[in-house]
N, C-alpha and C positions, 0 to 999 in steps of 0.2 A: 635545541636541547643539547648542553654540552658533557663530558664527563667529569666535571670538573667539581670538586666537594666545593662545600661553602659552611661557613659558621655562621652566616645571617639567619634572623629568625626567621619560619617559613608560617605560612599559612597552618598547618598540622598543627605546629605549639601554641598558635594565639588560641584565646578564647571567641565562639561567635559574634558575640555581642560588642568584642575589641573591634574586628573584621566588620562589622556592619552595624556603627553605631544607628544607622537612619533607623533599621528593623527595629521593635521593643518587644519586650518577652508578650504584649500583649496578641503577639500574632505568634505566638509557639505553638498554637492549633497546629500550624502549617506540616510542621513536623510528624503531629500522630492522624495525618488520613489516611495513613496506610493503614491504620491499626482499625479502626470502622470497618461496621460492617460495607456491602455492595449498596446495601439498602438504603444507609445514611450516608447524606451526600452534602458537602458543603459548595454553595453558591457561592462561584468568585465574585457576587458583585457585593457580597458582603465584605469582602477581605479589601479596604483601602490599602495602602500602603502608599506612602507619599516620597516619590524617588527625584522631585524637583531638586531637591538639598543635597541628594547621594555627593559626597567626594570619591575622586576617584581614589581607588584605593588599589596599592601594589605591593604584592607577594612573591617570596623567593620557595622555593619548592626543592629540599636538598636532596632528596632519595627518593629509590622507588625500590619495590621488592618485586622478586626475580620467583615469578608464577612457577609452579612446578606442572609440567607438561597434561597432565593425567587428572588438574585439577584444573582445566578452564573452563570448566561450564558455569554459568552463571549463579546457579543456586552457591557452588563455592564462592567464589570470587564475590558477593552479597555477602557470607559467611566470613572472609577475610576482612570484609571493608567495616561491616560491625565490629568487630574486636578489633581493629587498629588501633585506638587508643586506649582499651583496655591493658594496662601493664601487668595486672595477675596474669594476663593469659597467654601461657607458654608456647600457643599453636606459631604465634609472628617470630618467636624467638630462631624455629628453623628455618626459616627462609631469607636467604641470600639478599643482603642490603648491596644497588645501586648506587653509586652516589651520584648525582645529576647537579646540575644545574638551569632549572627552568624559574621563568620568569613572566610570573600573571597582573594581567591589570584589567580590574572590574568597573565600570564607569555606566552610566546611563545611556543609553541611544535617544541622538538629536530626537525633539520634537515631529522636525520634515524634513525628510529629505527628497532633495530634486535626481536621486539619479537608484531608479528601485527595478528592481525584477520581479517576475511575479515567480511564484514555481515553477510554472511553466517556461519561465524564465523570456519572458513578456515584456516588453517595456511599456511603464506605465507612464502616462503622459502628464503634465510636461516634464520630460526627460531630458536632464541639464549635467552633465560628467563636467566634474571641476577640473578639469584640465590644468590649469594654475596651481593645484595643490602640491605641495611636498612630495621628495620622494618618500620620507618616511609614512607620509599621511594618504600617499593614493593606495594602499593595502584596502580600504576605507571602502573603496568606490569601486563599481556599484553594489550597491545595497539590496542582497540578494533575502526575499521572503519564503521562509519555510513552510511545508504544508502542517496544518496541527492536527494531532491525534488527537482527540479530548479525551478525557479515562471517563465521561458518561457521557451519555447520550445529551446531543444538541440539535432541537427543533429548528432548525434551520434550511430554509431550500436555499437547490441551486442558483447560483445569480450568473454563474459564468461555466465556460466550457471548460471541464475538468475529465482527465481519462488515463488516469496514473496506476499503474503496477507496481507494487512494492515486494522485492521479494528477500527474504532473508534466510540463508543457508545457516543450518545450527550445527550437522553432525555429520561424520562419516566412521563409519567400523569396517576395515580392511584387515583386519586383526589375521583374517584367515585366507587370505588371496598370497596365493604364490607369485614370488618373483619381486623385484627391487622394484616398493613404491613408499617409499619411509619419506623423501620429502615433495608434498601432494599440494597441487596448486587444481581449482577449481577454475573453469570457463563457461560461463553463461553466454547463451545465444536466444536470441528469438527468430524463430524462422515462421515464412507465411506459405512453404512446401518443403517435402522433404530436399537433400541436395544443399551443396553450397550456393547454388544459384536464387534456394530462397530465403537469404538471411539479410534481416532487416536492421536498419542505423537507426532506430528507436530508443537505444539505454543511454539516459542520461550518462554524460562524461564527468569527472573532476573538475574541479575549478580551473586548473592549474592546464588542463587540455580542451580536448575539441570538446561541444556543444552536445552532440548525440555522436555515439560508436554503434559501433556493430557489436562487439562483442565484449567483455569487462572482465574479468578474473579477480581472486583472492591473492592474499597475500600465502608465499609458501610453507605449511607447515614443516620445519623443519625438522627430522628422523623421528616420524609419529604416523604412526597406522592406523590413531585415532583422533584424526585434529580434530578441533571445534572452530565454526566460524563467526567471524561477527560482524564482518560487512552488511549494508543495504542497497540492494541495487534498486534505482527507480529507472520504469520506464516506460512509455509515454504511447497507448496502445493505440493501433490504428481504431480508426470509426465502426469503421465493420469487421467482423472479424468473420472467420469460418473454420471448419471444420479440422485445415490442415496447419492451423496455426496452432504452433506449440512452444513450450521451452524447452533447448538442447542443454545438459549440463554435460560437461566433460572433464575428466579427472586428468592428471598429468604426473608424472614422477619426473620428477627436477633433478640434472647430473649438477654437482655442488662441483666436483673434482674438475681439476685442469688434466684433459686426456694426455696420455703419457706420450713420449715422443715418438712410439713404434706406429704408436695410433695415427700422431698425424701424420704418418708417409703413409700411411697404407689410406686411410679412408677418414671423412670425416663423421668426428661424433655427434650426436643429436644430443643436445642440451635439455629435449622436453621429451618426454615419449607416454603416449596413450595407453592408459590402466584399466578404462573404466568409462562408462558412458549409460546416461536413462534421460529418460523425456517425461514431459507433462502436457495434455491437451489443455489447451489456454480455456475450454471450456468442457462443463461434463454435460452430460445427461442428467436430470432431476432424476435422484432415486425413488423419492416418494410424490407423485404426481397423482391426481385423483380423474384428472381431465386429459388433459393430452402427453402424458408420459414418454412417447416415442420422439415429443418436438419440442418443449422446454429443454432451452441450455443456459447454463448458470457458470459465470466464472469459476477455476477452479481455485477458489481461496481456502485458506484455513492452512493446520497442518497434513503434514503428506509426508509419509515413509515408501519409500519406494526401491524396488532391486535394482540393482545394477548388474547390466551386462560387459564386458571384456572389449569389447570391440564398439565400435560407430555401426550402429542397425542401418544395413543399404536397402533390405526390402523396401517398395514402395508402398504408400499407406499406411504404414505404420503411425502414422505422425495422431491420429485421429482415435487412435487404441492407445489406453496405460498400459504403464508395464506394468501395473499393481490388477487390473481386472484379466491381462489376458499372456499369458507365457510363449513368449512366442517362441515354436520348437526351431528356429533356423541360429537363435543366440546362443552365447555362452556364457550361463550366468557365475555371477562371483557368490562363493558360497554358497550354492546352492539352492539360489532366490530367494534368501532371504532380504528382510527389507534391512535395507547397509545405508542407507542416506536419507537423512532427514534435515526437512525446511520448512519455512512459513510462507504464507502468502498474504498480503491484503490488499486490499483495492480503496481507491477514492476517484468517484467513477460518475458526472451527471449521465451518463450513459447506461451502464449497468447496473440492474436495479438492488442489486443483494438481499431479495426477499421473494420466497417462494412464490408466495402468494401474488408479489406486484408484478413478479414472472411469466406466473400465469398467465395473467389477465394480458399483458402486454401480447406475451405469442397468441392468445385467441384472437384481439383483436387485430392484428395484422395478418391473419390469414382471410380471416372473416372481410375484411376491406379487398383483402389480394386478386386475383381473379380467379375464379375457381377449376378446378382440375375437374376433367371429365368422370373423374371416379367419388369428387365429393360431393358428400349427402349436403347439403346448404342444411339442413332442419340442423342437422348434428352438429354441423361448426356453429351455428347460432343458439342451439342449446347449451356446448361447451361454456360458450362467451357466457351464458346469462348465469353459468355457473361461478367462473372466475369473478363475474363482478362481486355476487353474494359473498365469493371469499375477501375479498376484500376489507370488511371487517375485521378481518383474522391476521392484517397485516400488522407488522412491528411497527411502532409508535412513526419513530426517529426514520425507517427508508420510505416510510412514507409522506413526512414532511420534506425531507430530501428533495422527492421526485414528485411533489404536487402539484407542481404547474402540468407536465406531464399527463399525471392522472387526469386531474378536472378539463385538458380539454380534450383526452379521449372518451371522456363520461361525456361530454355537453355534446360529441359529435355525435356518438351515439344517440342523443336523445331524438334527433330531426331523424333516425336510420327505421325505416319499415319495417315491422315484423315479418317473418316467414314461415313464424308456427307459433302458435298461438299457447304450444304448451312450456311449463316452467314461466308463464307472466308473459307479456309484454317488453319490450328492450326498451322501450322508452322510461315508463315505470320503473323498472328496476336499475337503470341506469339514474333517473334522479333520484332516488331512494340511498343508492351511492354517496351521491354526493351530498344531499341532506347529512349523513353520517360521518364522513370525510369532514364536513364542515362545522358540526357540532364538536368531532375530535379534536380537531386543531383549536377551538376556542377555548377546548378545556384545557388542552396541553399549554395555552399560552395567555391565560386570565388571568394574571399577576401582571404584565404587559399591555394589557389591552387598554386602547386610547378611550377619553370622553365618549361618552354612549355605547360603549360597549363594542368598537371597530378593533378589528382586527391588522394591526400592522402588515402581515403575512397576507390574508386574501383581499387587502385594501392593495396591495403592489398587484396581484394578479387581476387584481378588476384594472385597475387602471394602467397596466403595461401590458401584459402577455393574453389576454381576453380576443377572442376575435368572434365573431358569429360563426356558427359551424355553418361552412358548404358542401357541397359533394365532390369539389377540386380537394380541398384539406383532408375529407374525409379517403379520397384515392390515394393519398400520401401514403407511400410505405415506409419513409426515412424516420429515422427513431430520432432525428436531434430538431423535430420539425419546432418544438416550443423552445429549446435551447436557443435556435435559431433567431427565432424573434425575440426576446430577452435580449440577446448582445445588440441587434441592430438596435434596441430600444435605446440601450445602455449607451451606444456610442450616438448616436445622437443627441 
């Protein structure tokens, strides 16, 4: 991108349909799904759109407008991009025109390509890099695949090992922290104990660098005590996790200024200095638990507002406490613990289940296989269990087709498992009563799909790949990727 004006037409002045002659106003739906309700939902596999034909098509892009600090959250910046081409509307009239020079080209992606990554950034086989190619044309290669967010819910299990961390920084208010921190640069870390010594090379890097880093940073807000962010960091969580695995954020104020020259004979200046610093345990405690309350843990997704302390927390153990549930009196909080930072989190995870219910049942039954502690009641853990399964019913549609290979073959192990109290049913009973329901579910979820005579695509894969007969070795299994497991071996074979 240059600074350089231009009088050529840009994308902004054409009309759509100049711009993308292949599309026809017959697919203009596309444009009001926002405007539907949650409820109505349009099936992409109604929507053809035929991109055989697309030409490539190339646009000049002359301007851009020059955000005003105070207004980058999103709900504006939505608000701007709507009335862009509204010429009544006097709001774009004050804001500072850029002149640019960029330069777009929209074209269809090849049919196949021989040289692809996976998210995971995986090489998919057969992997062929055109080594031959131009230098203009190797930007090309390789062909790196994105993970998708769908905006509804898709009935589909895991087929491969997936265990990604997504996290997204939205806000900081420093409004009322004393001391020069006007331009604020943001440091994500993942640690597996407190101390430098336990920080993990798990976050995805840049294209453009290393593969996994240790740590990733924001771009610097420059003279703002209330930046907003807009980066994603992905990162790629260990198998097992524990208690002391957490996320470090750490805040920075940025010297813009070249230190004057008394400065440099006497000492050198620090160009970054710490303002600010909180944590997050990578997993919480279930608040509303009805069974085992004190031993269900659940990633910490969703949103999170959280105080910030002055300093890097040296106490030990902290890493397993928020700073939102417990104050700890040895910090010094900024503003007075109020919650000053706010972010998002979400997971795409065969690993973790992201349903209360599937949580459940999962920590019952791997205690219940575990080997028992001298202080536990066997009736009670086996009571729990034949609770979780009941709930089960109660699970969300979609984490439960997710993780159904999973489910059906800790249900089918259970069925060969002995009773040891005869009250709340039998374990065997209630465990194929489970899956009777589990498997009526999914036929409902997916009878628009389903083959001649009534088979199911979804539990026709799991009879005929991931199925094993339960033994009392599988059953001792305490590893949670044990049906993951066979899936991939299946797959690569």
């Amino acid at each position: 991108v240059s600074t350089q004006s231009t009088g050529s037409a840009s994308l902004n002045s054409m009309p759509f349909s100049a711009r993308f002659p292949s599309i026809d106003k017959k697919h203009s739906r596309l444009g009001s799904v926002s405007a539907h309700s949650s409820a109505e939902r349009i099936d992409s596999s109604e929507i053809k759109i035929n991109l055989n034909n697309f030409p490539l098509k190339r646009g000049l892009i002359p301007r851009m407008f020059k955000q005003e600090v105070e207004h980058l959250n999103d709900d504006d910046i939505c608000k701007y991009l709507y009335e862009l081409n509204n010429k009544k509307n006097s709001t774009l009239k004050r804001l500072k025109i850029v002149p640019i020079h960029m330069e777009l080209e929209i074209e269809p992606a090849p049919q196949t390509e021989q040289a692809v990554l996976t998210p995971s950034l995986r090489k998919l086989l057969p992997y062929v890099e055109n080594k031959t190619a131009s230098e203009s044309e190797r930007w090309r290669y390789p062909v790196r695949e994105v993970e998708e967010f769908p905006g509804h819910d898709v009935y589909i299990p895991y087929h491969e090992y997936k265990n990604f961390l997504y996290i997204y920084p939205l806000s900081l208010n420093f409004s009322n922290r004393a001391g020069s921190c006007r331009n604020i640069k943001l440091k994500i870390q993942v640690l597996e104990a407190e101390g430098e010594s336990g920080v993990l090379e798990c976050i995805y890097g840049r294209s453009s660098g290393k593969k996994m880093i240790s740590e990733t940073s924001t771009v610097i807000q420059y003279h703002n005590k209330n930046p907003y962010f807009y980066e994603e960091v992905k990162i790629e969580l260990p198998p097992y996790l524990t208690d002391k695995h957490h996320l470090l954020f750490k805040f920075y104020h940025i010297v813009c200024q070249n230190p004057k020259p008394t400065d440099k004979a006497t000492k050198k200046t620090d160009k970054e200095s710490l303002i600010g610093a909180t944590w997050l345990p990578l997993r919480m405690r279930a608040e509303d638990n009805r069974t085992l309350k004190d031993d269900v843990l659940a990633l910490s997704l969703g949103d999170h507002r959280l105080p910030v302390c002055q300093d890097l927390p040296k106490k030990e153990f902290y890493s397993c406490i928020s700073p939102k549930q417990v104050k700890l009196p040895s910090l010094t909080w900024v503003d007075d613990y109020k919650d000053l930072f706010h972010f998002r989190i979400s997971a795409v995870s065969s690993i973790h289940l992201q349903d209360e219910r599937l949580n459940e049942f999962t920590t019952c039954y791997y205690k219940y296989n575990s080997k028992p502690k001298p202080t536990d009641d066997i009736s009670a853990v086996e009571l729990a269990l034949k609770k979780s399964i009941d709930g089960l019913q109660n699970a969300r549609d979609a984490p439960l087709v997710r993780h159904l290979y999973l489910i059906l073959d800790r249900l089918f192990n259970l069925i060969v498992k002995p009773t040891h109290s005869s009250k709340g049913g039998t374990l065997s009973a209630i465990a194929f009563k489970a899956i009777t329901d589990i498997v009526r579910k999914v036929h409902e979820l997916h009878r628009k799909k389903e083959k001649p005579h009534g088979r199911n695509s979804i539990l026709a894969s799991y009879v005929a790949y991931i199925f094993n007969m339960p033994s009392e070795e599988l059953n001792n299994t305490n590893g949670r990727t044990a049906s993951m497991s066979r899936l991939n071996n299946n797959h690569t074979n």
